[in-house]
C-alpha positions, 0 to 999 in steps of 0.5 A: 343247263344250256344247250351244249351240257344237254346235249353232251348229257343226252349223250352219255344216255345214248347206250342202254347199257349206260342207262341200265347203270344208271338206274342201278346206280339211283336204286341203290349205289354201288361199286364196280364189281356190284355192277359186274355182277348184275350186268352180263359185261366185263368189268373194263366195260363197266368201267369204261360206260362209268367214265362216260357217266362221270364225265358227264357229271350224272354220277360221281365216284369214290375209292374205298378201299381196293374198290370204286363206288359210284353213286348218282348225282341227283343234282345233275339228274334235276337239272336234266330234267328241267332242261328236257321239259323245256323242251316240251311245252305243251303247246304244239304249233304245228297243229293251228297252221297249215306249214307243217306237214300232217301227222301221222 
């Protein structure tokens, strides 16, 4: 993932409530009204946080019927994490220099 799709990823998490449906969505999958009813929110404001997730290809949807379910896209979730552990390699250069300043 390069640093553009990180970033445009990592946003789509920056509201809890985006990371609440997130975390419904990979426990169990389910659709908009399922969402509604474990989230104190309206269902346009569900909607409008499950279009920020799919445009950010973190979850895919479907029509069945009269409703829309979505689910997580498990793909996507790998290739986040990868890119995240980038960015912690272990190693902490700041703590064999005098540069940085001390941590506290």
């Amino acid at each position: 993932m390069n640093d553009e799709a990180l970033a445009k990823t990592c946003k789509a998490l920056g509201h809890p409530v985006r990371v609440r449906i997130l975390r419904t969505l990979i426990e169990k999958g389910c659709c908009v009204s399922d969402l509604v009813d474990a989230l104190p929110l309206a269902q346009s404001t569900v909607s409008q946080h499950l279009k920020v997730l799919s445009e950010a290809g973190l979850v895919a949807g479907r029509v069945d019927g009269p409703k829309r379910c979505y689910c997580a896209n498990p793909a996507a979730l790998r290739a986040l994490g990868e890119a995240l552990s980038t960015l912690n390699s272990g190693d902490d250069p700041c703590a064999s220099t005098s540069t940085c300043p001390p941590r506290t």
